[in-house]
Biopython code that builds the backbone (N, CA, C, O; Angstrom):
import numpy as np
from Bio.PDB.StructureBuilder import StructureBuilder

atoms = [
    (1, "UNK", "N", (101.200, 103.451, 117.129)),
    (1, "UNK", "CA", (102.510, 103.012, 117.571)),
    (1, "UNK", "C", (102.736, 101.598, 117.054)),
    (1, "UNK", "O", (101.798, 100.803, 116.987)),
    (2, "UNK", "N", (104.099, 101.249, 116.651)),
    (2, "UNK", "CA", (104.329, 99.891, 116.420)),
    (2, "UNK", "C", (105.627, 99.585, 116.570)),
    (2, "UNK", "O", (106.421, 100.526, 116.595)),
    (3, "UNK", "N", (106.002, 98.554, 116.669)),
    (3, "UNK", "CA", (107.315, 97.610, 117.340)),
    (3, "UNK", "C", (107.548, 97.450, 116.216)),
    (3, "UNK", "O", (106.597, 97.279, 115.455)),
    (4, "UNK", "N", (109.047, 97.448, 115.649)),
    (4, "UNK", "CA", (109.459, 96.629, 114.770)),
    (4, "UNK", "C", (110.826, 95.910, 115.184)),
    (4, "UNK", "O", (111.352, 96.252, 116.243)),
    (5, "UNK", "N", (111.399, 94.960, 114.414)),
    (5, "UNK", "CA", (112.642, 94.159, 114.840)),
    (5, "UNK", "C", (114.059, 94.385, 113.964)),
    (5, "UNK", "O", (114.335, 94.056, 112.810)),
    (6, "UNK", "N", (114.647, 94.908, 114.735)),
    (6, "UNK", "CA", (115.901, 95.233, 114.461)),
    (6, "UNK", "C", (116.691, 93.291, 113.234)),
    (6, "UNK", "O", (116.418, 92.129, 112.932)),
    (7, "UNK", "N", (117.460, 94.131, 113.121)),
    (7, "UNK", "CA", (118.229, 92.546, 112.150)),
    (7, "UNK", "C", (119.337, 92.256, 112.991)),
    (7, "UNK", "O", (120.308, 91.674, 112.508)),
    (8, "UNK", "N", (119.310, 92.643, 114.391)),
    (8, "UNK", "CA", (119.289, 91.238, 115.510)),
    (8, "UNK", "C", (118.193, 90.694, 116.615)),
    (8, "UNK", "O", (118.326, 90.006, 117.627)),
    (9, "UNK", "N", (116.871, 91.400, 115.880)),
    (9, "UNK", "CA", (116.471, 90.058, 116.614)),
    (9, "UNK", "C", (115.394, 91.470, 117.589)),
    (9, "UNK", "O", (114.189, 91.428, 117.838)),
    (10, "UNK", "N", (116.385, 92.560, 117.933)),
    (10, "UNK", "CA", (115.502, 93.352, 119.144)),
    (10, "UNK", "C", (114.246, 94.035, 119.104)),
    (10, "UNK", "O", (114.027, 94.503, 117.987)),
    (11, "UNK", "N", (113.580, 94.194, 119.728)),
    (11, "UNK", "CA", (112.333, 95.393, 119.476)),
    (11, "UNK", "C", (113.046, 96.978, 119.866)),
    (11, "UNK", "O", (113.902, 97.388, 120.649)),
    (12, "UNK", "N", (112.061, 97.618, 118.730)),
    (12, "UNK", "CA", (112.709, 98.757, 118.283)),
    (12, "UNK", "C", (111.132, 99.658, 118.454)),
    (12, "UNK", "O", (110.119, 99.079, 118.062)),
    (13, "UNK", "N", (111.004, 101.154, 119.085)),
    (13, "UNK", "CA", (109.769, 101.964, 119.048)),
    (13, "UNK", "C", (110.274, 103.043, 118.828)),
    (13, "UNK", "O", (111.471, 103.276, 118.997)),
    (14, "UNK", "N", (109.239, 104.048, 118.323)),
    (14, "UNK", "CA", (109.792, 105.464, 118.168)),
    (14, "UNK", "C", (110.304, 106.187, 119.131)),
    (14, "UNK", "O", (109.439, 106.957, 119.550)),
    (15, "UNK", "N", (111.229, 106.296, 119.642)),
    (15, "UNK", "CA", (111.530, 107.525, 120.846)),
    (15, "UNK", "C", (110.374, 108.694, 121.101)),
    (15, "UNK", "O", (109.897, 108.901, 122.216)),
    (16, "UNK", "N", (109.979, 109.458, 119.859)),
    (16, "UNK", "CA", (109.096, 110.572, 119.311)),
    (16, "UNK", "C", (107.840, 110.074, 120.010)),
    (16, "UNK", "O", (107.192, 110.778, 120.784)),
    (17, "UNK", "N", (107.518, 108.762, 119.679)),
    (17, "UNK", "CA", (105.926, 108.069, 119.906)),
    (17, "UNK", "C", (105.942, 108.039, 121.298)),
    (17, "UNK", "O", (105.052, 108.610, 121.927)),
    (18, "UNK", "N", (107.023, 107.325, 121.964)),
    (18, "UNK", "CA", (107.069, 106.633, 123.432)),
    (18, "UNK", "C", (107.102, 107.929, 124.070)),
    (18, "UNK", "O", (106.237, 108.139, 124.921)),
    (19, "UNK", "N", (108.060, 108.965, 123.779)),
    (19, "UNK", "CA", (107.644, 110.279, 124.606)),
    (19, "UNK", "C", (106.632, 110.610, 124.565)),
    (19, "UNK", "O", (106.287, 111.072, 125.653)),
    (20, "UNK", "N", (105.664, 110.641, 123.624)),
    (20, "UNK", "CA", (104.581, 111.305, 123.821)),
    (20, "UNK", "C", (103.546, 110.322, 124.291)),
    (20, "UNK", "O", (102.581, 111.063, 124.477)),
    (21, "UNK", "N", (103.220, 109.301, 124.547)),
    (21, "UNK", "CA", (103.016, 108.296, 125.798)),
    (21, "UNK", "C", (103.198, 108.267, 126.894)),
    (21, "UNK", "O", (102.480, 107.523, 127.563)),
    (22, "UNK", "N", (104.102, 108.961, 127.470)),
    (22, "UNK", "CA", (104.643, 108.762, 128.623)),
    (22, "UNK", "C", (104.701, 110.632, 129.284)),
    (22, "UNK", "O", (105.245, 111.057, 130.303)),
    (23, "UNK", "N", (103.962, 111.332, 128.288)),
    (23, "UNK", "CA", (103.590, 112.853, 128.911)),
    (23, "UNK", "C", (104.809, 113.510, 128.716)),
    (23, "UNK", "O", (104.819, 114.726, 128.907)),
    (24, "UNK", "N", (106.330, 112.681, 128.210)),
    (24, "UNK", "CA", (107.600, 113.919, 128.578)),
    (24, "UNK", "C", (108.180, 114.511, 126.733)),
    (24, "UNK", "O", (107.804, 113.961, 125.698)),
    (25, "UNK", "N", (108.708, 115.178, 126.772)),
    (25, "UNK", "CA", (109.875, 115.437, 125.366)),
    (25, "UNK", "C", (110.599, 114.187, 124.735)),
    (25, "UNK", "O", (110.716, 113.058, 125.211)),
    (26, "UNK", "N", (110.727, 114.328, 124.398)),
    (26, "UNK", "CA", (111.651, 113.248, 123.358)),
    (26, "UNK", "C", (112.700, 113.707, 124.158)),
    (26, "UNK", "O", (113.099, 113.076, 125.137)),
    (27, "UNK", "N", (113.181, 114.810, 123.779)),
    (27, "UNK", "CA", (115.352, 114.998, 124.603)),
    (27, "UNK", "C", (115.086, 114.334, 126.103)),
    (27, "UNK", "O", (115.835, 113.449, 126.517)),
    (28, "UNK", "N", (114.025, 114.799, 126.845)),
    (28, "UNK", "CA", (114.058, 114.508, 128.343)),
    (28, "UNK", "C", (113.849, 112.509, 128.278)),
    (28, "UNK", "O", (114.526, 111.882, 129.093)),
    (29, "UNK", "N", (113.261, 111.995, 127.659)),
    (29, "UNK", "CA", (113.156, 110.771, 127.123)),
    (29, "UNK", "C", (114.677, 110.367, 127.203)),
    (29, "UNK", "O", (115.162, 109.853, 128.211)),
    (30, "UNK", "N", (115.452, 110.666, 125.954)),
    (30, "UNK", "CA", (116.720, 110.073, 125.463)),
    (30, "UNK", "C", (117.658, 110.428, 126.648)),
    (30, "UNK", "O", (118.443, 109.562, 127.037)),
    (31, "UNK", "N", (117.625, 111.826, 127.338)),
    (31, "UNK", "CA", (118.411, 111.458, 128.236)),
    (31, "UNK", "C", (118.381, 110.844, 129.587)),
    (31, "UNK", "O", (119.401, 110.904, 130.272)),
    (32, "UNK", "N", (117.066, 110.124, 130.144)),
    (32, "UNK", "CA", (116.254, 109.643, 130.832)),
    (32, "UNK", "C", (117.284, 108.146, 130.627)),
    (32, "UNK", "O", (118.091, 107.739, 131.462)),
    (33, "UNK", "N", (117.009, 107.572, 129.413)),
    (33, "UNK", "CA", (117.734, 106.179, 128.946)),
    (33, "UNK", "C", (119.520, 106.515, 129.188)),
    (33, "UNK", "O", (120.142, 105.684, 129.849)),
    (34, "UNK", "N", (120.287, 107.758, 128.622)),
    (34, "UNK", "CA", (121.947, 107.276, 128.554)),
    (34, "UNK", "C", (121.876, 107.423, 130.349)),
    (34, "UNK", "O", (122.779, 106.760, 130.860)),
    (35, "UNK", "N", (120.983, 108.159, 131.383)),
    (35, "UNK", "CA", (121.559, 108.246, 132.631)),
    (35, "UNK", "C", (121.171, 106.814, 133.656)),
    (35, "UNK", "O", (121.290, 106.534, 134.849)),
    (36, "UNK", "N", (120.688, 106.186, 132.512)),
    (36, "UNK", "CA", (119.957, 104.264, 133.575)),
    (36, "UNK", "C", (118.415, 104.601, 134.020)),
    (36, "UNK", "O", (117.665, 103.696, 134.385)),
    (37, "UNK", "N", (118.066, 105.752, 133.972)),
    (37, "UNK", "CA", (116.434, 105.979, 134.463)),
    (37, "UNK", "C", (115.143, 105.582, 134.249)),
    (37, "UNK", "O", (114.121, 105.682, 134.927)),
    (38, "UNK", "N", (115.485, 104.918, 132.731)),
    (38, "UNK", "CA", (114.137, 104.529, 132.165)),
    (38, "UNK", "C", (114.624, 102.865, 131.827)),
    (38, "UNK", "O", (115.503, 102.480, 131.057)),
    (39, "UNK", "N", (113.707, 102.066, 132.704)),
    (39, "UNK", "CA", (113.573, 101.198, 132.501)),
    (39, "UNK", "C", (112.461, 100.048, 131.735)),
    (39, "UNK", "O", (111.296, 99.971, 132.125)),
    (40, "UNK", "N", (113.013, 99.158, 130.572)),
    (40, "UNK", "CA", (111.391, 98.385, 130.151)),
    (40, "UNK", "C", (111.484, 97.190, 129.703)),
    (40, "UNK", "O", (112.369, 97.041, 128.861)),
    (41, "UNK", "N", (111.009, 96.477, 129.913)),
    (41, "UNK", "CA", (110.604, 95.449, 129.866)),
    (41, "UNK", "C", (109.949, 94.425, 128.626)),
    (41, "UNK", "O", (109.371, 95.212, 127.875)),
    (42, "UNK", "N", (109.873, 93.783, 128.376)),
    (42, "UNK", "CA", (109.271, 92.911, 126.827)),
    (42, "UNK", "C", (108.409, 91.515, 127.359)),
    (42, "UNK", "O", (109.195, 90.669, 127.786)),
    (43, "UNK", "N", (107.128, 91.137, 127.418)),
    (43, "UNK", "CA", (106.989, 89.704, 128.284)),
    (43, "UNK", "C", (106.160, 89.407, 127.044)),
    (43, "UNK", "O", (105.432, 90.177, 126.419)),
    (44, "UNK", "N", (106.505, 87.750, 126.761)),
    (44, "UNK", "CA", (106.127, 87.272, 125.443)),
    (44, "UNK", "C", (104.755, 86.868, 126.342)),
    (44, "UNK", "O", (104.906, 86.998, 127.557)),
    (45, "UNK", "N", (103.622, 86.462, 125.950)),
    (45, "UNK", "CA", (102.099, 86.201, 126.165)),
    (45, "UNK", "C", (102.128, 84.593, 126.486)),
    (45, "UNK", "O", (103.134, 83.954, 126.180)),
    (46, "UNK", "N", (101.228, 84.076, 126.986)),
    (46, "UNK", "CA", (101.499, 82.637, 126.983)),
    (46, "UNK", "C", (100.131, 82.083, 127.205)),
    (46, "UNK", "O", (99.413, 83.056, 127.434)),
    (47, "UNK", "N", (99.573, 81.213, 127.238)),
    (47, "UNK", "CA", (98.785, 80.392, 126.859)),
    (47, "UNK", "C", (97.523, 81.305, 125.586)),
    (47, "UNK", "O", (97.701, 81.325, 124.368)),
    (48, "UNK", "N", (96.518, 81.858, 126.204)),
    (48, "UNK", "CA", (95.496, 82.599, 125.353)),
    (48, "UNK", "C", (96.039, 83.843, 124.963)),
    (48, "UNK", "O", (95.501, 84.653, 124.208)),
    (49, "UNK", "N", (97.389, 83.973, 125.647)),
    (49, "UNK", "CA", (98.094, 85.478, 124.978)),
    (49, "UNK", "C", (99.063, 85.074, 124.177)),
    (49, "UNK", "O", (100.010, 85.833, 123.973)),
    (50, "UNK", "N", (99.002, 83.684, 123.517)),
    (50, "UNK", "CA", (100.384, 83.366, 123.055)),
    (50, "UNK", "C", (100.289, 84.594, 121.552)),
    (50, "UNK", "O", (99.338, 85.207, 121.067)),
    (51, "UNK", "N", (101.657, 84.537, 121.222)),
    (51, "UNK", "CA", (101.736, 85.473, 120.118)),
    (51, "UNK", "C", (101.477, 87.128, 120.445)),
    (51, "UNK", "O", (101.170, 87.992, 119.622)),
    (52, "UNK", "N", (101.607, 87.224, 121.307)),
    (52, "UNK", "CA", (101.271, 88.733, 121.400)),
    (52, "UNK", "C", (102.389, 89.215, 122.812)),
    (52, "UNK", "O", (102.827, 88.355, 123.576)),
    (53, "UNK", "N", (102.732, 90.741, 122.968)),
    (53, "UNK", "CA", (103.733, 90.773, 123.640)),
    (53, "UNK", "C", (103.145, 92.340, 124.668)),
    (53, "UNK", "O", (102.444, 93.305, 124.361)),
    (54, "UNK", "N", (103.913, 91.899, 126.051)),
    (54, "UNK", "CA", (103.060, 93.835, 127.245)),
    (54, "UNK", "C", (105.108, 93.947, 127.104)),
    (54, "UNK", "O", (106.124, 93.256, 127.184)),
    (55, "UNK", "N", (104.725, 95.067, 126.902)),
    (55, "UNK", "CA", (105.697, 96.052, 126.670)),
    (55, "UNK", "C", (105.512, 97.013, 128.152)),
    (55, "UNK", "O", (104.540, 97.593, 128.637)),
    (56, "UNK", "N", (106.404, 96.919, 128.422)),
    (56, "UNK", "CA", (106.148, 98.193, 130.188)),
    (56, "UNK", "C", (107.464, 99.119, 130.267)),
    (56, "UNK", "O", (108.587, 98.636, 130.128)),
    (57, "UNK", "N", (107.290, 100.158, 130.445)),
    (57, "UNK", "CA", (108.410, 100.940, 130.324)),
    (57, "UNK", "C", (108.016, 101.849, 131.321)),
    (57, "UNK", "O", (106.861, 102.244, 131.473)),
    (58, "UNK", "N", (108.943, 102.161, 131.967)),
    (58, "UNK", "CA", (108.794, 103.301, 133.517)),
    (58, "UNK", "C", (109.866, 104.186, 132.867)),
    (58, "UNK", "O", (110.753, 103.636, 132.214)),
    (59, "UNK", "N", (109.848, 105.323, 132.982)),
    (59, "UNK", "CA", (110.441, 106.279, 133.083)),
    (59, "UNK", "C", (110.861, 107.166, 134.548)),
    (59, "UNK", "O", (110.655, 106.497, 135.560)),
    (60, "UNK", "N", (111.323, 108.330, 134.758)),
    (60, "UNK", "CA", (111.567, 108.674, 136.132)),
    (60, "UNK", "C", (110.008, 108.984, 136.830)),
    (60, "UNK", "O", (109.581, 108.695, 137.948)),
    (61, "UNK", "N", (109.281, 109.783, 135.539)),
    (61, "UNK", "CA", (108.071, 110.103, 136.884)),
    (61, "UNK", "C", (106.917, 109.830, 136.016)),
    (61, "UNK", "O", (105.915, 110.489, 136.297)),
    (62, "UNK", "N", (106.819, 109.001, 135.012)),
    (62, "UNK", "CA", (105.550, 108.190, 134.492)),
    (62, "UNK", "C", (105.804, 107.142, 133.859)),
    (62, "UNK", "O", (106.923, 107.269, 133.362)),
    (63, "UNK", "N", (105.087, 105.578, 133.461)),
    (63, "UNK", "CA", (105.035, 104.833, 132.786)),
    (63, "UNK", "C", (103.835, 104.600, 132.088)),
    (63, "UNK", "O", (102.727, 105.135, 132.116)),
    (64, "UNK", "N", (104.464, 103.413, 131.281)),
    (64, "UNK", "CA", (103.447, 103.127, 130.203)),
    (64, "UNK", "C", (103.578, 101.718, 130.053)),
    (64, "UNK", "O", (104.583, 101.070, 130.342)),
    (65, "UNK", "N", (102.098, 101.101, 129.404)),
    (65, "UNK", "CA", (102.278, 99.507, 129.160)),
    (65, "UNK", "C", (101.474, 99.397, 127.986)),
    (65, "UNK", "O", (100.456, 100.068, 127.815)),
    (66, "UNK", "N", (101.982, 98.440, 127.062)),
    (66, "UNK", "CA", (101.143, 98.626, 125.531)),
    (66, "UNK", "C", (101.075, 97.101, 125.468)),
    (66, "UNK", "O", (101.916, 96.497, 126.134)),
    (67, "UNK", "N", (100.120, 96.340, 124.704)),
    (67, "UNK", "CA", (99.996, 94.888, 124.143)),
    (67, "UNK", "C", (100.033, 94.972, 122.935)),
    (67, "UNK", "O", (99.154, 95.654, 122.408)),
    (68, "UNK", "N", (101.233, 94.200, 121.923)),
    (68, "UNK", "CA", (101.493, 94.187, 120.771)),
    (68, "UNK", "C", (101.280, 92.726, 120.273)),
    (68, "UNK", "O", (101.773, 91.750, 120.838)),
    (69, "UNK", "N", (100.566, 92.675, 119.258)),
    (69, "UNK", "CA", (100.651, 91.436, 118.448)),
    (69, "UNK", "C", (102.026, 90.759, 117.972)),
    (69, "UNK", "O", (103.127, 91.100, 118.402)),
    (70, "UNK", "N", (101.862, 90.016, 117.272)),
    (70, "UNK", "CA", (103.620, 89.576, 116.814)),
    (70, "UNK", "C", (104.076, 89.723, 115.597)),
    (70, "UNK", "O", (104.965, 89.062, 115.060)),
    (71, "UNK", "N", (103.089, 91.130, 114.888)),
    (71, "UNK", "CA", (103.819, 91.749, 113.517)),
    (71, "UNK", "C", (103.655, 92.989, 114.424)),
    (71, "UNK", "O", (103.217, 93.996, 113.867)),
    (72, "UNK", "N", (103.968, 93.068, 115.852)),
    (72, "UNK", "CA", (104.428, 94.425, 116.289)),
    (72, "UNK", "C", (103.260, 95.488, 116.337)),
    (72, "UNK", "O", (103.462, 96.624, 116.764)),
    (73, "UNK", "N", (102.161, 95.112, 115.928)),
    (73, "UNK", "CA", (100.270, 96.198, 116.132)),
    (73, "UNK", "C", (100.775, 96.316, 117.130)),
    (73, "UNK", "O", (101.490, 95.436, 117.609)),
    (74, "UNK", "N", (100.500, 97.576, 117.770)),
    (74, "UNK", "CA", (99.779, 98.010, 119.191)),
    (74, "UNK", "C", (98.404, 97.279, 119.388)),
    (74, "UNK", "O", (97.599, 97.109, 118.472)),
    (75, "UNK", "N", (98.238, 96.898, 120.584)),
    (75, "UNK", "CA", (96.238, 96.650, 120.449)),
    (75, "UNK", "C", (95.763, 97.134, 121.385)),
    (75, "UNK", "O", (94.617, 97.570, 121.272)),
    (76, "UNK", "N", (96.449, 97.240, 122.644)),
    (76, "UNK", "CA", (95.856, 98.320, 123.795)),
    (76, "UNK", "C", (97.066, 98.556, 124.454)),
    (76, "UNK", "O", (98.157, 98.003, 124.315)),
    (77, "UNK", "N", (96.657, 99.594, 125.298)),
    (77, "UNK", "CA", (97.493, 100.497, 125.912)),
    (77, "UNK", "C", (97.179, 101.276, 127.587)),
    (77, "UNK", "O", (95.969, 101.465, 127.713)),
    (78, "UNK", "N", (97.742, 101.598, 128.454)),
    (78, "UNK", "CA", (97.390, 101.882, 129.426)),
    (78, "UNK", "C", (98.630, 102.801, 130.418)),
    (78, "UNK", "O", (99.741, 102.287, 130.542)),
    (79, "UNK", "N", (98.382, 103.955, 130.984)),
    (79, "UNK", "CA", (99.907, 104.673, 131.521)),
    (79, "UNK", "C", (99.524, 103.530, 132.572)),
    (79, "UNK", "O", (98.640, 102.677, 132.652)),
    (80, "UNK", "N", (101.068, 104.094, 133.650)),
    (80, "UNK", "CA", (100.870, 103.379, 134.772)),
    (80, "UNK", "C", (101.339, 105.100, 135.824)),
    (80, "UNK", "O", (101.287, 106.313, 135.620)),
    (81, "UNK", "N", (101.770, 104.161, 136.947)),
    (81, "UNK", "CA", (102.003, 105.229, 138.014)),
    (81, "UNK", "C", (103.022, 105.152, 138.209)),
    (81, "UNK", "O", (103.584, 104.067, 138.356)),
    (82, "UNK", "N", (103.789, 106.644, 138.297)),
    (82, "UNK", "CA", (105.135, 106.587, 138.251)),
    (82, "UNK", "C", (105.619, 105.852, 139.370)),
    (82, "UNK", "O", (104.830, 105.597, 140.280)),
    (83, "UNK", "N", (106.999, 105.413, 139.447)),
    (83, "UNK", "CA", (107.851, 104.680, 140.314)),
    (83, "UNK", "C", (108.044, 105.578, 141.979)),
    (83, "UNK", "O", (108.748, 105.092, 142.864)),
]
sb = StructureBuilder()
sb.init_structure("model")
sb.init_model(0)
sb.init_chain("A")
sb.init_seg("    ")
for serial, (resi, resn, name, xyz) in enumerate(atoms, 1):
    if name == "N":
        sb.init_residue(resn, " ", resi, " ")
    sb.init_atom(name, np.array(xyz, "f"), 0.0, 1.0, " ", f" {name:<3s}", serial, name[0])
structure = sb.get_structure()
């Protein structure tokens, strides 16, 4: 998996990838996001994490949290418990 940056600036992941992270379909995914359900998050790292970014994303009935470097690597990863 990897982050890349849109040409304004945003982080961008595969829909395809993040569904299959998070245990659901891709369609159940996309329509998860147009109905407000899936919520996530971006937190930049700071002191010994500087440069690197936790990505957390909840969905309706699982999440996920990934640590990305700042050319966007994945470096670890972990589900969480749904909401």
């Amino acid at each position: 998996m990897h982050l890349a940056l849109d040409t304004g600036g945003a982080w961008l992941v595969d829909p395809d990838e993040l569904a299959g992270r998070l245990g659901i379909a891709t369609s159940h995914l996309l329509s998860q996001m147009r109905r407000g359900l899936l919520t996530s998050r971006i937190e930049p790292g700071r002191d010994e994490d500087e440069g690197r970014y936790r990505v957390t994303v909840q969905a309706e009935n699982a999440g996920w949290e990934g640590i990305f470097d700042g050319s966007g690597a994945l470096l670890s990863e972990c589900a969480l418990c749904a909401r």
